[in-house]
C-alpha positions in Angstrom: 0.0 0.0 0.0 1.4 3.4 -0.9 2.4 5.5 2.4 1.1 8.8 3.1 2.4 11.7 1.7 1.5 14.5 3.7 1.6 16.0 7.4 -1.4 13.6 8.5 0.2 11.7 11.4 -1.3 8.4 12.5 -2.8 7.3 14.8 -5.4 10.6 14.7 -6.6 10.9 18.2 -9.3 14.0 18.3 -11.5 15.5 21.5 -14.7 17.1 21.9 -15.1 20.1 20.8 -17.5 21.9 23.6 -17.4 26.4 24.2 -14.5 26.6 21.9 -11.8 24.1 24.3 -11.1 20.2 23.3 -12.2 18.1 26.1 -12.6 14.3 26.7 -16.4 13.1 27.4 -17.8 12.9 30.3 -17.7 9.1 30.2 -13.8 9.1 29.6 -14.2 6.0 27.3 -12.9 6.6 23.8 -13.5 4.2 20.8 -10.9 3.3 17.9 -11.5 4.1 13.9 -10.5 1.5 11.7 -8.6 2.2 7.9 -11.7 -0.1 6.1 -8.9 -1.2 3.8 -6.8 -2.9 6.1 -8.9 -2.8 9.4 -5.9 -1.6 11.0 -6.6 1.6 13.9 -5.9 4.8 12.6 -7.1 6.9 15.8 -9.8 7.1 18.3 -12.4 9.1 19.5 -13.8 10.3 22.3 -17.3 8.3 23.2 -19.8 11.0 23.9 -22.5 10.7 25.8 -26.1 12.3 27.0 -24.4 14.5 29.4 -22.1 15.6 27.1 -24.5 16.7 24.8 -26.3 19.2 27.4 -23.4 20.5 28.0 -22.6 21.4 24.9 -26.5 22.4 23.6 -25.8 24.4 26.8 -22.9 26.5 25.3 -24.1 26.6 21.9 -27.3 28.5 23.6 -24.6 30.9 25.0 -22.8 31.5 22.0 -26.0 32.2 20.4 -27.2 34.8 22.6 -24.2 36.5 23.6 -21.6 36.1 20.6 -23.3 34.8 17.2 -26.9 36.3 16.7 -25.7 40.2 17.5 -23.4 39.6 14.5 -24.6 41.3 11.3 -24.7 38.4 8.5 -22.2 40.1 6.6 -19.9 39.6 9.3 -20.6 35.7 9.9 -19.9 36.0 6.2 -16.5 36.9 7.0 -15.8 33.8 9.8 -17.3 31.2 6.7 -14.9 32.9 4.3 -11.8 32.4 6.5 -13.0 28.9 7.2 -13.0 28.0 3.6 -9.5 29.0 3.1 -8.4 27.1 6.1 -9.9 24.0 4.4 -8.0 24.8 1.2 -4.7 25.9 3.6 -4.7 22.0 4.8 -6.2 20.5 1.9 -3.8 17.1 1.4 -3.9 16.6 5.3 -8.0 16.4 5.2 -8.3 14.2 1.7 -5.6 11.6 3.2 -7.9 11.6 6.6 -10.7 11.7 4.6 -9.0 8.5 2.9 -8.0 6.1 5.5 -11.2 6.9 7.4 -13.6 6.4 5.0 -11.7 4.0 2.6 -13.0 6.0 -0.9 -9.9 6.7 -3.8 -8.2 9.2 -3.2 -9.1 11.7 -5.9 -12.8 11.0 -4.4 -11.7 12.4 -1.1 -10.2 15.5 -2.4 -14.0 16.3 -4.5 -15.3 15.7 -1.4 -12.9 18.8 0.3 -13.0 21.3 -2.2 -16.2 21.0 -2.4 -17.0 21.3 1.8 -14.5 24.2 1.5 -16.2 25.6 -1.4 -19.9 24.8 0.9 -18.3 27.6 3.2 -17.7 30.2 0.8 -20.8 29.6 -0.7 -22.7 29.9 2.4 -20.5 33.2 3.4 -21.3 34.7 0.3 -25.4 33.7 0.8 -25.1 35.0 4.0 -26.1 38.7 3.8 -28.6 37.7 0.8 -31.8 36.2 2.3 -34.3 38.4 3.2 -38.0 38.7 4.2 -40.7 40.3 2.1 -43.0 43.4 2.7 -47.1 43.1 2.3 -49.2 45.8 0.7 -50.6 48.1 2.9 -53.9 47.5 4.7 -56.0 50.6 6.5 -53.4 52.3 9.0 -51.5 49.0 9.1 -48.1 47.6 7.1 -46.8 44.3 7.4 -43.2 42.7 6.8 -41.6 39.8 7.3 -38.0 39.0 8.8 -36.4 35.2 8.2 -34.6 34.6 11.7 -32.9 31.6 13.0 -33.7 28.9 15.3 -31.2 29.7 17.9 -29.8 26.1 18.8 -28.9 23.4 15.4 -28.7 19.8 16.1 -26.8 17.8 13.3 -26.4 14.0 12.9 -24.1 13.2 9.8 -23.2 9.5 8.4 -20.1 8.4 7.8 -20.0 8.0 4.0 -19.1 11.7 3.1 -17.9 13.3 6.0 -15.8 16.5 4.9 -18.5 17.2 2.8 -21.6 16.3 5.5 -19.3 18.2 8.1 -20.0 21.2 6.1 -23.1 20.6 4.4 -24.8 20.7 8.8 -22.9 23.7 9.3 -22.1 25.6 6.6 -25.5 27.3 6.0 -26.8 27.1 9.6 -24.2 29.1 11.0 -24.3 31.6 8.0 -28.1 31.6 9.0 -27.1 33.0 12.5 -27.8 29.8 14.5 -25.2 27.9 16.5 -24.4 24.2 15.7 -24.3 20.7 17.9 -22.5 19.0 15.5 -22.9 14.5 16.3 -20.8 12.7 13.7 -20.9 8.8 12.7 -18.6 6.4 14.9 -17.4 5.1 12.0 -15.6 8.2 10.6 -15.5 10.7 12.9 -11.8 11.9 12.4 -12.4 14.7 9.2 -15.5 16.6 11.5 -12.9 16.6 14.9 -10.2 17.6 12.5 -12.7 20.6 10.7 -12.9 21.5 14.3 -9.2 22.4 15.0 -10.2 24.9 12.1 -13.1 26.3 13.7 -11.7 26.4 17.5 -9.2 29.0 16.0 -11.3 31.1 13.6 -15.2 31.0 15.7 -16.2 32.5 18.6 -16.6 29.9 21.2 -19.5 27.5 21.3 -20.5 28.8 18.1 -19.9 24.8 16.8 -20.1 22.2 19.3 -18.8 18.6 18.3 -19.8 15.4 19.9 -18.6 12.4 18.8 -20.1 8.8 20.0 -22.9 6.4 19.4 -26.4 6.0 19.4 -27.1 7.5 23.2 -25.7 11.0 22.3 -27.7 11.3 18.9 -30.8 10.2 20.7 -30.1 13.0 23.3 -29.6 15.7 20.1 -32.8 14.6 18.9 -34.7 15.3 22.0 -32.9 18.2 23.4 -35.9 20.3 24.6 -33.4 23.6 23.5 -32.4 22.5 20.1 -34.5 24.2 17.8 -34.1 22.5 14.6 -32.5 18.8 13.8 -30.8 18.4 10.6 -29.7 14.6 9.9 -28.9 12.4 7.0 -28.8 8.6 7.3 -31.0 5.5 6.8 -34.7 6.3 6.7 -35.2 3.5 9.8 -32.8 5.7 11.9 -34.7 9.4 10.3 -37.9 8.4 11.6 -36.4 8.0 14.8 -35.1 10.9 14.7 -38.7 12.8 13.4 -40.7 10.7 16.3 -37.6 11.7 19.1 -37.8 15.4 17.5 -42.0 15.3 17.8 -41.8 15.2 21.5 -40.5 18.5 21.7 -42.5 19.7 18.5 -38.4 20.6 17.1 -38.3 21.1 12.9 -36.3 18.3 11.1 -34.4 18.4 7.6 -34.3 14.7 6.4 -32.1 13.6 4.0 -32.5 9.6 4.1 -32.1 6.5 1.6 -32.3 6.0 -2.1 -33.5 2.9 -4.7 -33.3 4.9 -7.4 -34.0 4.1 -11.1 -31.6 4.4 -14.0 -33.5 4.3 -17.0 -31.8 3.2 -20.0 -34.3 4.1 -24.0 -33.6 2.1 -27.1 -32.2 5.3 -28.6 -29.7 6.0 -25.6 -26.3 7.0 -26.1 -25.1 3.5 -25.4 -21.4 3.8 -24.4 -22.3 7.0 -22.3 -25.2 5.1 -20.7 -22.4 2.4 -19.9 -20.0 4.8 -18.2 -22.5 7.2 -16.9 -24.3 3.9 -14.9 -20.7 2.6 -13.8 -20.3 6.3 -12.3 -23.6 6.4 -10.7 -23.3 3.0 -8.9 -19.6 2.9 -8.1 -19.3 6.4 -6.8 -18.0 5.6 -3.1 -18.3 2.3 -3.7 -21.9 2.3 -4.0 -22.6 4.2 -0.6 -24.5 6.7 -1.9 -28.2 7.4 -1.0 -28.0 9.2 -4.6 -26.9 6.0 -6.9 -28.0 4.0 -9.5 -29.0 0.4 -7.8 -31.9 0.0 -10.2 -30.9 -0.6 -13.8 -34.2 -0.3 -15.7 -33.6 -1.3 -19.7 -35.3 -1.7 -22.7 -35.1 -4.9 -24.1 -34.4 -3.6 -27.4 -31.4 -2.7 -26.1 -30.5 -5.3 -23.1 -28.1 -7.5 -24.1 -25.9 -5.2 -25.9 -26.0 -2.7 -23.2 -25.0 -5.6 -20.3 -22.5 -6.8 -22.9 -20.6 -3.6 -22.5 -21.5 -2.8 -19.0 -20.0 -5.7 -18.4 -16.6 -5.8 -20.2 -16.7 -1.9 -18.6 -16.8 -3.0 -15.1 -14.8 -5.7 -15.2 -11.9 -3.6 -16.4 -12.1 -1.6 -12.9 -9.7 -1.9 -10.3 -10.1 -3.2 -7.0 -8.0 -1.7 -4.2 -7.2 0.5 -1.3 -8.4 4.1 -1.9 -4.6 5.1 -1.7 -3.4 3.6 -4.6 -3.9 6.2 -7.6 -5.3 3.1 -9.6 -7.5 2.3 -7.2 -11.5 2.3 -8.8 -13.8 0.6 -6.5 -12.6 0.5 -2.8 -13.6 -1.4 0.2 -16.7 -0.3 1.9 -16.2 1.8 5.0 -16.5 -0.4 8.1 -17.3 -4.1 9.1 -21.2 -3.3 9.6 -21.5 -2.1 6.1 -19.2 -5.0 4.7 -21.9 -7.2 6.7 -25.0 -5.4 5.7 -24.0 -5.2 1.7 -22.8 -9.2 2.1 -26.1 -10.1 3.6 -28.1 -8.8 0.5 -26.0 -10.4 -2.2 -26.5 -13.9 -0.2 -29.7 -13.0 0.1 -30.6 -12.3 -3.4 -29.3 -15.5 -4.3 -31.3 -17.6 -1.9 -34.2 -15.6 -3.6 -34.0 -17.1 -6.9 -32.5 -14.1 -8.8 -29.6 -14.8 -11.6 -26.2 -13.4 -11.1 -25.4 -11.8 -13.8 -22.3 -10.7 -13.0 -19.7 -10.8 -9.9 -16.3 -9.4 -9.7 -13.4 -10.8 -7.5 -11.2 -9.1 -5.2 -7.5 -9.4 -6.3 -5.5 -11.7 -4.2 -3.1 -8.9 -3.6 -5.2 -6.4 -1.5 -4.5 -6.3 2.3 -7.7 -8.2 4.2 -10.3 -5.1 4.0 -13.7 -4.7 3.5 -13.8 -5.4 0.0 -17.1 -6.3 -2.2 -17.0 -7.0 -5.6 -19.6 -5.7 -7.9 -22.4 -7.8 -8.7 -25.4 -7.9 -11.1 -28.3 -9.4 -10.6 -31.2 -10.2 -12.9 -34.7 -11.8 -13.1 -35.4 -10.6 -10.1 -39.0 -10.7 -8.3 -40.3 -6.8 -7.7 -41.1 -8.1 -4.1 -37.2 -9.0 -3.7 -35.8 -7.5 -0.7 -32.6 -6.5 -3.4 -35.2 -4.9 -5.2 -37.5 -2.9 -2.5 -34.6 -2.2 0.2 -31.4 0.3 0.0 -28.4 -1.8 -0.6 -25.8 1.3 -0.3 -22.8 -1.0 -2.1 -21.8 -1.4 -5.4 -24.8 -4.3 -6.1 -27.7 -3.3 -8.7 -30.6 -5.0 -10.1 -31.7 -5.1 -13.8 -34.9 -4.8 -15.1 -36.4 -5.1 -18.6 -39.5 -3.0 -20.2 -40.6 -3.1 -23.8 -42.9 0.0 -23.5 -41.9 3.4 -21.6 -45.0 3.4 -19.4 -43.8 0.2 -18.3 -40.5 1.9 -17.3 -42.2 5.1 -15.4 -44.2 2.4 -13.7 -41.1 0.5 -12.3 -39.1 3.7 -11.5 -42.3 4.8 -9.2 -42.5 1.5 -7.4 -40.6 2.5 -4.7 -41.1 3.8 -1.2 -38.3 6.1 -2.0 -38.0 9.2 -3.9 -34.3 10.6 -3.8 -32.9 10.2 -7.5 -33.8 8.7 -11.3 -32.1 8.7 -14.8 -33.1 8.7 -18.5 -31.0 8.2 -21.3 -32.2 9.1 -24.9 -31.1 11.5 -27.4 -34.5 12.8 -27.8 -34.5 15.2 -25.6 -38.1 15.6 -25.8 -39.3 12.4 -24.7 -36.2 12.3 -21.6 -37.7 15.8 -20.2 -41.4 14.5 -20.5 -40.4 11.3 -18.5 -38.5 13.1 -16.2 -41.2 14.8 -15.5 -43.4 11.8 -14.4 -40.2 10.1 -12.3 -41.5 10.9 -8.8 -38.1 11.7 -7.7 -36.6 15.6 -6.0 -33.4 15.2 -8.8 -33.8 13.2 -12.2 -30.7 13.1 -14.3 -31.1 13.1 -18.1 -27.8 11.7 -19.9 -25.7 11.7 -17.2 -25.2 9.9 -13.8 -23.5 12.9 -12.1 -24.5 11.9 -8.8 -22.2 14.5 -7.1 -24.0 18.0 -5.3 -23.6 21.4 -7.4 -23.8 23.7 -4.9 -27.5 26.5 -5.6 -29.1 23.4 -6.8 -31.8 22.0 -4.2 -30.9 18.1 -3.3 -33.3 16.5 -0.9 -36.0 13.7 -2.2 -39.6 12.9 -2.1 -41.2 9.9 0.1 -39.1 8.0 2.5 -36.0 10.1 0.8 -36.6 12.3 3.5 -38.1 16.1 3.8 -36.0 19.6 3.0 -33.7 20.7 0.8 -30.2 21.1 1.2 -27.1 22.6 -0.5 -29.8 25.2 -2.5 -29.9 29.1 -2.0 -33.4 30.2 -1.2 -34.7 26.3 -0.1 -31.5 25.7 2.3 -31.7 29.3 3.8 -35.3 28.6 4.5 -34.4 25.7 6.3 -32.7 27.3 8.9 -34.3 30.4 9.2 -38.1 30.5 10.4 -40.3 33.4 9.1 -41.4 36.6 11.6 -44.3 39.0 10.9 -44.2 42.4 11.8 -47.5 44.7 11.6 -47.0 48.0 12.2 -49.1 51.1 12.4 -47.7 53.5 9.7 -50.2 56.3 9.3 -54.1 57.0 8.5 -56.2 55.9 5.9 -56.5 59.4 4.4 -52.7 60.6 3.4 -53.6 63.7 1.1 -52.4 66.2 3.2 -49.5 65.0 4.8 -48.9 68.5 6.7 -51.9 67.7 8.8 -49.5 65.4 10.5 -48.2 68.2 11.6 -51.0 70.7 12.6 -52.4 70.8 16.0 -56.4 70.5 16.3 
């Protein structure tokens, strides 16, 4: 395996971040973080706990009185700005963490940074931009509207993007004027406690709080009577936790959940750019991507030839640790996931489906949790492969000789997150996209990455909100006041009589 070429110094051992100081939790227990390619322990974390977690809701309530909300936007501009170069500053150190936690290539992880540095400079710049509205006058009386924030921001993040999820939770909240509780996945924690060395130096303190741990500490976030709004993203079994812990208190949630999304494939398709854009779409981070392709929906016009070259296309991919440069489909992130992903593929098999295709791992790779792709066909719409999230690089073919057929398939799905058409008539791609119930539908292309200004959030059990937008991500984080006041009389011809004494 190559060795690490930049300052990163292993084993990473972070701390709490809690009022702007680094402590240990309350429990004193910390938890190791494994490289997923090798399983050896690249650092630990502290294991946070419910008392932890008050404390720090406690000082981000503090910060957010005394320190944050009496800042004008265009200064909490300024503090995102400065962040976003800090990022860019330590940009090799954070894709190599990003790397050995996570297990994704390389040139994955650094995306993933430039674009959680470019999150913040987004967000700075949006800052000073989101305003309310004014209402006509009525009689004496003139209404207007101010978007404030909550106050308090309680974020749960997963483990499968975390630079970019570190900044997605609190990038716009805090350019929104609330304060963050920031709760990271176990399973890659390192990138979020290593954003926070950043923020300890440039925010006021308590302006962003990080607790790191399991389940009890989340739960805790969720049901903090003084968190205002929850923002998480995760499996849709864990989000409706969250939405039934967060109902107790009557707290807003932002949802962004799981994904069986369609990837519809027209006899007129570009075929070779179908092939490549659908090896993109479902190999991306190995498959863990609530956004990817793990439904392959094609005509049969077009089948064979189109698994003919899929096929010769994915077996030509390399199998490795995401630091080697060659390196095109990596291990999956931890030993749950490696379990999880396993379990469907044995389970699709005791279901009668037909493999149409399984990779190998190479002999040569250290012992990681690897998974090789695998296709499967003639599959039973009531398959669990077929109805459940996978999240690894495993996807299900389906034919349809008629596209009604194919909008039927794509919409029978509890999920709503993502769907693709390919067809050079662009006419018949933007009418189907159109009846894909779905919050992003690619036409041509699997580019399953965010672009910052465009909303991403689904439909369904995808989850509810928008994030990474303008106007929908602002409003996410920012409730709406109404202000009435009394302007003047009915009658304003003579505006001297203002002035005259009866």
């Amino acid at each position: 395996m190559p060795e690490l070429q930049s300052k990163l110094r292993l084993p990473y051992d972070g701390q709490l971040l809690i009022d702007g100081a680094f402590v240990e939790s309350e429990s004193g227990d910390r938890f190791d973080v494994e490289n997923p390619a090798d399983r050896t322990v690249i650092g630990s974390a502290p294991d946070g706990t419910a008392a932890d977690i008050d404390t720090a809701v406690d000082a981000a309530q503090e910060a957010y009185e005394h320190r944050w909300r009496t800042l004008s936007a265009r200064e909490r501009g300024r503090y995102l700005f400065e962040i976003a170069d800090a990022i860019e500053a330590e940009m090799e150190t954070f894709v190599e963490l990003e790397t050995v936690e996570n297990g994704k290539p390389r040139d994955q992880s650094r995306s993933d940074v430039t674009e959680a540095a470019d999150t913040f400079r987004y967000y700075g710049g949006a800052a000073d931009k989101h305003h309310g509205d004014t209402i006509p006058e009525k009689r004496e009386l003139f209404d207007y509207t101010v978007r404030e924030p909550y106050g308090v921001v309680g974020c749960i993040i997963p483990w499968n993007w975390p630079p970019m999820h570190t900044a997605d939770f609190t990038a716009a909240p805090i350019a929104c004027g609330n304060t963050v509780v920031l709760k990271p996945a176990p399973e890659a924690p390192l990138s979020s406690l290593k954003m926070a060395t950043l923020w300890q130096e440039i925010l006021p303190d308590g302006v962003v709080n990080v607790v790191t741990g399991g389940a009890k500490p989340g739960a805790r976030l969720a049901s903090h009577p003084d968190v205002g709004k929850i923002g998480f993203t995760g499996h849709t079994q864990t989000g409706t936790k969250v939405m039934e812990a967060a109902a107790e208190t009557i707290t807003e949630v932002m949802l962004e959940l799981g994904g069986k999304n369609p990837n519809i494939v027209l006899p007129d398709a570009p075929l070779q750019a179908a092939v490549e854009g659908t090896a993109a779409g479902l190999f991306t981070n190995t498959g863990q991507a609530c956004a990817g392709c793990e439904r392959l929906l094609l005509h049969e016009d077009i089948a064979d030839e189109f698994l003919s070259a899929f096929t010769d296309h994915v077996s030509a991919l390399t199998i490795g640790p995401g630091l080697d440069p060659e390196t095109d489909i990596a291990p999956l992130a931890n030993k749950k996931q490696y379990d999880k992903v396993s379990g469907y593929i044995e389970r699709g098999k005791a279901a009668g489906a037909t493999v149409l295709y399984e990779g190998s791992v190479p002999d040569d790779v250290d012992d990681g949790y690897y998974v090789p792709p695998v296709l499967f066909g003639d599959v039973d719409p009531d398959m669990d492969i077929v109805r459940e999230e996978v999240f690894g690089p495993v996807m299900i073919v389906q034919e349809f000789s008629a596209v009604s057929d194919a909008v039927a398939m794509a919409n029978d799905t509890q999920y709503g997150l993502t769907g693709a058409v390919w067809t050079k008539d662009m006419r018949v791609g933007n009418r189907l996209a159109r009846r894909i119930d779905a919050g992003i539908v690619y036409l041509n292309n699997y580019d399953n990455g965010t672009f910052l200004g465009a909303p991403f959030g689904g439909f369904g059990r995808s989850g509810v909100g928008k994030k990474l937008a303008f106007e929908e991500t602002l409003q996410e984080f920012t409730r709406t006041k109404t202000i009435r006041t009394r302007i003047a009389e009915d009658t304003v011809d003579d505006l001297d009589a203002y002035y005259t004494d009866d």
